[in-house]
N, C-alpha and C positions, 0 to 999 in steps of 0.2 A: 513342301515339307509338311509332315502330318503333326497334328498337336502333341501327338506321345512325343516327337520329339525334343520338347521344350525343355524336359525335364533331365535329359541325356547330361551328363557331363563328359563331352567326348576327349578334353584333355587330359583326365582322370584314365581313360581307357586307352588314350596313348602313354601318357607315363607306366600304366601299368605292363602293356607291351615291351615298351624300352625298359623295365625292371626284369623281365620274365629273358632278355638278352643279356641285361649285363650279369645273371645269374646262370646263365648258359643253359637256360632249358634246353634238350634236345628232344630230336623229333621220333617220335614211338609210335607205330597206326593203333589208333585205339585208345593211345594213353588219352585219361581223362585227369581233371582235380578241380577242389571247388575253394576258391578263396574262404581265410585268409591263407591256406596251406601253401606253400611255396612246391610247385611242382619240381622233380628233376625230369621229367616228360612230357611231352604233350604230344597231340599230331594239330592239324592246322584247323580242326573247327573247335577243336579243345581249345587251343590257345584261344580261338574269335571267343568264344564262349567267354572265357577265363575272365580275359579283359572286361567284357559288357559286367561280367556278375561282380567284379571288382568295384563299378561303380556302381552298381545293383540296379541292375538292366537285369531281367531274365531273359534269355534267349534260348532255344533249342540246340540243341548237340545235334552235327552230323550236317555236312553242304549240302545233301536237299535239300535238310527243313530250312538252313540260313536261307538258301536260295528263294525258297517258296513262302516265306514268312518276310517276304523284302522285296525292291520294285527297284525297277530298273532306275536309272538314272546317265543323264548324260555326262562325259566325262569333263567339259565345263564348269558339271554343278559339284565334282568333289567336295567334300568336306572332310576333315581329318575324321578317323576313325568306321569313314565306310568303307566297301565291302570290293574286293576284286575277285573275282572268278575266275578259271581256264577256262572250264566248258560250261555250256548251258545244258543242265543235265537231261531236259527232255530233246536235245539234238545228241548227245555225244554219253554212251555208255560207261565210258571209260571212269576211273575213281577220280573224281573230283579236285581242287585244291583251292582256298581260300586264302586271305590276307586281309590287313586293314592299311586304309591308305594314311599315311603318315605327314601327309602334305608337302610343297615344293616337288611334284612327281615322285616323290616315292614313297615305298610301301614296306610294310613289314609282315613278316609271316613264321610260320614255324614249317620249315623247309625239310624234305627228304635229304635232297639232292646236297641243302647246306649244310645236314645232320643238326638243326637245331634253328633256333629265333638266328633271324638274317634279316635285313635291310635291302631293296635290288629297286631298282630305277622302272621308270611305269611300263617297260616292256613284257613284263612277269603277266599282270591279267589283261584279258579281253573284254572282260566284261563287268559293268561298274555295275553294284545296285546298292540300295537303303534300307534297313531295318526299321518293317511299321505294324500298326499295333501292340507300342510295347508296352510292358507292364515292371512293377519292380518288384525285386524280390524281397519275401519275407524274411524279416531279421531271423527270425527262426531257421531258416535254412543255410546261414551262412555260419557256417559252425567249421570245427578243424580236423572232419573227417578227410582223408586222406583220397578216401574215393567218394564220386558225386552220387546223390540221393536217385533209389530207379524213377522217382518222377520227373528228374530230370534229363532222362535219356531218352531220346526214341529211338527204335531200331524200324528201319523199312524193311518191309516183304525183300525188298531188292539185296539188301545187304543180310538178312537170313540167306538168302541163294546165294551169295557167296561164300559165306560160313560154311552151308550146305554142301555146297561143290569143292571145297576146301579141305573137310572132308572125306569124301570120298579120295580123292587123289592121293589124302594121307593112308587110305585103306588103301588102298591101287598099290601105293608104295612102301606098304607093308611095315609102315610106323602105327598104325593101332588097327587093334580090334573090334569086331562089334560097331562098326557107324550107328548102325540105327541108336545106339545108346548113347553114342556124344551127340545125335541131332535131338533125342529129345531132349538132351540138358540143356540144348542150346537153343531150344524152345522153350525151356522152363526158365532161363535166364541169360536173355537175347544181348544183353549191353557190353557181352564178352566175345562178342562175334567176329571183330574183327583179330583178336589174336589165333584164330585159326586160318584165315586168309592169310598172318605172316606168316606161318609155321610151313603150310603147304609151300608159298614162294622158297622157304628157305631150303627145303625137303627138296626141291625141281631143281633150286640152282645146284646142292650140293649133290644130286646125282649128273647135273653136266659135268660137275670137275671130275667126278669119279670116272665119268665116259670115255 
């Protein structure tokens, strides 16, 4: 265990997970929110996020950075409020999914599949890790905007390319015009990127029903 973690209060960061359930947050790709606001959305690194800022842990948005800002651990050494994975992002491309462990084998997350904060037994991740070098946040930043501050977003190259390619397919499918003008906006303000990856999904499924 690293010394930033002495200062954690990880029961704080469970309680606030089982409050963000019995409010029925559901799960939105991209939704973000920054305590004290009570989200009606999240996706699953929002909520990890949500919880840590809750106890005023600062952490990154977005399962790369959790991933890469955190260290493996063996499933043994669980503690409530660490970290499960699907995939290990430098093996497996595919978008990600995260949860905190809630102890006695199980885990809580903000789920697609569950449309929202869900509970599921330790089959859900493969892979355990720990949040280290952390820092806490500035009273100044925990205020009751509804959306989180852009310093606290990061957007990867990776996930611009899927905005990117998101995109085009909405151009392909002839719901807008001009791409190049939605990529520079979406380079001018990158922490909205994934609402065009759902748009594109929604755009494909809705031309199979129409097929």
């Amino acid at each position: 265990m690293t010394d930033t973690q002495n200062f954690i209060n990880r029961q704080e960061i469970i309680d606030t997970a089982r409050m963000l359930k019995d409010k029925h947050v559901r799960y939105s790709l991209g939704a973000k929110a920054v305590p004290p606001t009570i989200p009606k959305e999240l996706d699953c690194s929002g909520f990890v996020r949500y919880c840590y800022l809750a106890a005023g842990i600062a952490v990154p948005d977005g399962s790369w950075h959790q991933w890469h800002v955190s260290e493996p651990i063996d499933k043994s050494e669980l503690e409530i409020a660490d970290l499960g994975f699907l995939y290990d992002p430098n093996k497996n491309s595919e978008i990600n999914h995260i949860g905190l462990y809630l102890g006695d084998g199980k885990w809580i997350h903000c789920s697609l599949s569950a449309k929202g904060v869900t509970i599921d037994d330790g089959k859900v991740f493969k892979y355990f890790r720990r949040f280290i070098n952390l820092s806490k946040v500035p009273e100044k930043h925990l205020d009751t905007s509804p959306n989180p501050p852009k310093w606290m977003i990061t957007v990867t190259e990776k996930e611009k390319q899927y905005a990117v390619d998101s995109i085009h397919v909405l151009a392909d499918l002839g719901y807008i015009l001009n791409p190049s003008v939605h990529i520079k906006n979406l380079y001018d303000s990158p922490e909205n990127w994934a609402q065009w990856v759902v748009l594109a999904n929604m755009a494909k499924e809705f031309g199979k029903q129409q097929s």
